[in-house]
C-alpha atoms as a printed R data frame, in Angstrom:
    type eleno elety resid chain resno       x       y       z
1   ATOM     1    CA   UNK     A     1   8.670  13.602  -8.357
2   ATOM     2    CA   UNK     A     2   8.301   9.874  -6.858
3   ATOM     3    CA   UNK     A     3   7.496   7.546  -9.594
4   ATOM     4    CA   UNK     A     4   5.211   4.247  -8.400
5   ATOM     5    CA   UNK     A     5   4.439   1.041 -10.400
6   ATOM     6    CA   UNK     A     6   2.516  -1.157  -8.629
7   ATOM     7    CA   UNK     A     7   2.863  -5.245  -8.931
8   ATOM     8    CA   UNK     A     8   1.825  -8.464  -7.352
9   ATOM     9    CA   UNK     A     9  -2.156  -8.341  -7.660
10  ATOM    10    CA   UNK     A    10  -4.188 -10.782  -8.913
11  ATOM    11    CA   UNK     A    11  -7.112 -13.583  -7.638
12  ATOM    12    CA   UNK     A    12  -6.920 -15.795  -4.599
13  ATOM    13    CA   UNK     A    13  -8.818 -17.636  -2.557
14  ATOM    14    CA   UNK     A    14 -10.674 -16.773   1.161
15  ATOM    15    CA   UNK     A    15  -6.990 -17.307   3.579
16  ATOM    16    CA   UNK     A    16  -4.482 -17.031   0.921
17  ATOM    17    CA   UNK     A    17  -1.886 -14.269   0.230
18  ATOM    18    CA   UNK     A    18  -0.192 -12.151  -1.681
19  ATOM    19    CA   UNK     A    19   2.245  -9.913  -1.616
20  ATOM    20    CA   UNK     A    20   2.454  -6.152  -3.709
21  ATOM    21    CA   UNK     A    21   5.250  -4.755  -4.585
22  ATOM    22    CA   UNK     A    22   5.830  -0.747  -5.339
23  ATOM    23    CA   UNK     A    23   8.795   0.181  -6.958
24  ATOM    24    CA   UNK     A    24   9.515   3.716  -6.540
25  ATOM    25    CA   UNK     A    25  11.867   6.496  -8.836
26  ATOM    26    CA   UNK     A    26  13.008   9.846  -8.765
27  ATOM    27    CA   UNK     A    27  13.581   9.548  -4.619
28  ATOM    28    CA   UNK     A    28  14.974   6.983  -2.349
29  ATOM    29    CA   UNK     A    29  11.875   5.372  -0.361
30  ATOM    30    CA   UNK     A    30  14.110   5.812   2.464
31  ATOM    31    CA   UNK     A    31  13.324   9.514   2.224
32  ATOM    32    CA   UNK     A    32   9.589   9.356   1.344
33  ATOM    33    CA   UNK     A    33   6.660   8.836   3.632
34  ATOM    34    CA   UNK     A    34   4.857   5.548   1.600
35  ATOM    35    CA   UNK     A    35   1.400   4.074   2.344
36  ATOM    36    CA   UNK     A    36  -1.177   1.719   0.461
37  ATOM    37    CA   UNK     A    37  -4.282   2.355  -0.194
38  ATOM    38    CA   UNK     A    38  -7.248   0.492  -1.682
39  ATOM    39    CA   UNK     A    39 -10.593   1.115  -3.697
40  ATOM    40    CA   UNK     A    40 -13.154  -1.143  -3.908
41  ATOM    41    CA   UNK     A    41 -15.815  -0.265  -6.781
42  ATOM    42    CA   UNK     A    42 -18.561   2.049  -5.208
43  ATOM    43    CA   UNK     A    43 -16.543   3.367  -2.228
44  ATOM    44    CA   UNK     A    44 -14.034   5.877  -1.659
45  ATOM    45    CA   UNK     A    45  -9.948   5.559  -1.529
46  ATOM    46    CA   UNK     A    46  -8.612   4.161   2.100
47  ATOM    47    CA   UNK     A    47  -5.718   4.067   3.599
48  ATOM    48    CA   UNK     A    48  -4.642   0.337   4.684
49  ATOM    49    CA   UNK     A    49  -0.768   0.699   5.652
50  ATOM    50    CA   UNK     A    50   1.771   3.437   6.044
51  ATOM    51    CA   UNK     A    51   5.257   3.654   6.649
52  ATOM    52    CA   UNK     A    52   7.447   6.728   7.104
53  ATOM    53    CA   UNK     A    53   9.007   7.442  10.973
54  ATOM    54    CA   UNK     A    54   6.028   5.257  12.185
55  ATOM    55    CA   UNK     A    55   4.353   2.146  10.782
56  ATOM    56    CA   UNK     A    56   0.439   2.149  10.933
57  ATOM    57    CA   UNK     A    57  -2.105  -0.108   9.678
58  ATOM    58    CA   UNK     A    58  -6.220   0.530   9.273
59  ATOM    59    CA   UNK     A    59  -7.681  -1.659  11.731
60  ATOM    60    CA   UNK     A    60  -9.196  -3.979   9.507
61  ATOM    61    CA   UNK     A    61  -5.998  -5.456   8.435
62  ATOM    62    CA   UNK     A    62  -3.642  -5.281  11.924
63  ATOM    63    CA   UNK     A    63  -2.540  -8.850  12.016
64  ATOM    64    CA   UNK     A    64  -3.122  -9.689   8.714
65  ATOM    65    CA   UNK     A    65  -0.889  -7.191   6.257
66  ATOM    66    CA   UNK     A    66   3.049  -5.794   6.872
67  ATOM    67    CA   UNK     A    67   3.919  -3.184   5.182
68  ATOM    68    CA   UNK     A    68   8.170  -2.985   4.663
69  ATOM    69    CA   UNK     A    69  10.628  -1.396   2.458
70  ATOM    70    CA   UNK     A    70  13.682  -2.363   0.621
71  ATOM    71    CA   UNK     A    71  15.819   0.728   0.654
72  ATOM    72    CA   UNK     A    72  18.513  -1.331  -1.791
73  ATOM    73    CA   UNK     A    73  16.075  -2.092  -4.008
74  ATOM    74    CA   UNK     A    74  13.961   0.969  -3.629
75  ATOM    75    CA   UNK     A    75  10.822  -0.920  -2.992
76  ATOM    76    CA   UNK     A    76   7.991  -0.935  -1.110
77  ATOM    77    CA   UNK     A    77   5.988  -3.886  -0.085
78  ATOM    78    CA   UNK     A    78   2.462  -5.215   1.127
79  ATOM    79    CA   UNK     A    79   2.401  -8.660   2.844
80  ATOM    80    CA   UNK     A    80  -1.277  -9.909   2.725
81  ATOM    81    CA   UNK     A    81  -2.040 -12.998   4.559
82  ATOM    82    CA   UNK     A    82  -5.378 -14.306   5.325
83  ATOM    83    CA   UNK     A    83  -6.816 -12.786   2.892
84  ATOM    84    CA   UNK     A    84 -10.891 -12.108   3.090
85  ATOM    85    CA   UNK     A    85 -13.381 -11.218   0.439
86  ATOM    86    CA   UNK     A    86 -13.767  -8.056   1.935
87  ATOM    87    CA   UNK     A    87  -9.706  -7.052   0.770
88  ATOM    88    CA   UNK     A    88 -11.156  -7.368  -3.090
89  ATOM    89    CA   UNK     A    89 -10.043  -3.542  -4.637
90  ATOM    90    CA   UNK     A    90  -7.536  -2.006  -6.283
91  ATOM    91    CA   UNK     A    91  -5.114  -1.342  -4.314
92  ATOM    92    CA   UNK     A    92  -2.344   2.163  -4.783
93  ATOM    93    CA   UNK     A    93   0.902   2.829  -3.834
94  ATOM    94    CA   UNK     A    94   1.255   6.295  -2.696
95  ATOM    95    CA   UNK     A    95   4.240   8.621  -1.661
96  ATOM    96    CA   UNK     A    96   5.515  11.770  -0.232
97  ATOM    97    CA   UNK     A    97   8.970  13.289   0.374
98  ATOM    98    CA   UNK     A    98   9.753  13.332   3.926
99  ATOM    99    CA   UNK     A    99   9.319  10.662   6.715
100 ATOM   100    CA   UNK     A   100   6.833  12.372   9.223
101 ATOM   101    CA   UNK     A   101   3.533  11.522   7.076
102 ATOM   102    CA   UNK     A   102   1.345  14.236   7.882
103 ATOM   103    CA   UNK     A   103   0.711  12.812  11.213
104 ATOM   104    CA   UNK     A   104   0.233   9.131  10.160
105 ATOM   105    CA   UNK     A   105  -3.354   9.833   9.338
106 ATOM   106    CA   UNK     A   106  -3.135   8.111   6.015
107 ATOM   107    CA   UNK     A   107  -5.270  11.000   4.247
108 ATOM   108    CA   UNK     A   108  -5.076  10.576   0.653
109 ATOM   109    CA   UNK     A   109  -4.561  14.633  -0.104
110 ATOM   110    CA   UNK     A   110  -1.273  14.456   2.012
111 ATOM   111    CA   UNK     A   111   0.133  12.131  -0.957
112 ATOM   112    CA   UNK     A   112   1.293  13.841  -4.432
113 ATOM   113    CA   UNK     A   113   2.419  10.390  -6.159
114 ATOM   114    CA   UNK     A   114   0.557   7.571  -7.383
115 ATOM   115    CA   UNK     A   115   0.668   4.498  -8.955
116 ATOM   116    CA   UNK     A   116  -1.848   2.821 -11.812
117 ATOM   117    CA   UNK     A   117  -2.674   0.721  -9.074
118 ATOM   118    CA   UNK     A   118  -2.949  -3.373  -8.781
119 ATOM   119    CA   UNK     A   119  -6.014  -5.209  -8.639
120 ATOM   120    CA   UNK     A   120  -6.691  -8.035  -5.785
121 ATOM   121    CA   UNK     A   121  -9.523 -10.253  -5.966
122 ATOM   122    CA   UNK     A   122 -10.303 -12.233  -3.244
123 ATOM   123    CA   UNK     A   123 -13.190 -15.032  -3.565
124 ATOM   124    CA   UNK     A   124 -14.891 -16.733  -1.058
C-alpha cells in the first residue's frame, strides 16, 4: 500500500546533477525495501539503486549516484552527479514492505509500488 511521487527531474548538461526525490505513504520507508529504476525510450525498465538491509548500485552508476533515505521525512533520494547522456530516461521510484529486497537483485517483479515516474534529460 506504499504510495510514491516522484520529483526532482528535469534537463542538464553532460557533468551536472540532480537530485530525485520519492516521497513515500501508507508505510514508513524505514520498513520498505526502495530502489530506482530508469527507462529510456526503446529499452526495458532497470534497476540503478536500491536500498533496504543493503545498498546496491547497477554498475554503470557506482561512483556517480547515492541513493539515501530520510526516515523523518519519509523520503527517498537519488544523488546524481556527473551526469552523462547515457542517464537520459525516466526514472521510477519503486517499493516493497520489508528490508531484505528479494536478494538485492533489483528485479522489477519483486516491487508492487510505483511512482508516475520523473523524467531526466541529460545533453551532451
Amino acid at each position: 500500500q506504499v504510495q510514491l511521487v516522484e520529483s526532482g527531474g528535469g534537463s542538464v548538461q553532460a557533468g551536472g546533477s540532480l537530485r530525485l526525490s520519492c516521497a513515500a505513504s501508507g508505510y514508513q520507508v524505514s520498513s520498505v525495501c526502495m530502489a530506482w529504476f530508469r527507462q529510456a525510450p526503446g529499452k526495458e525498465r532497470e534497476g540503478v539503486a536500491l536500498s533496504g538491509i543493503m545498498i546496491k548500485y547497477a554498475e554503470s552508476v557506482k561512483g556517480r549516484f547515492t541513493i539515501s533515505r530520510d526516515n523523518a521525512k519519509n523520503t527517498l533520494y537519488l544523488q546524481m552527479n556527473s551526469l552523462k547522456p547515457e542517464d537520459t530516461a525516466m526514472y521510477y521510484c519503486a517499493a516493497e514492505p520489508g528490508i531484505y529486497c528479494g536478494g538485492g537483485s533489483m528485479n522489477r517483479f519483486y516491487f508492487g509500488s510505483w511512482g508516475q515516474g520523473t523524467q531526466v534529460t541529460v545533453s551532451s
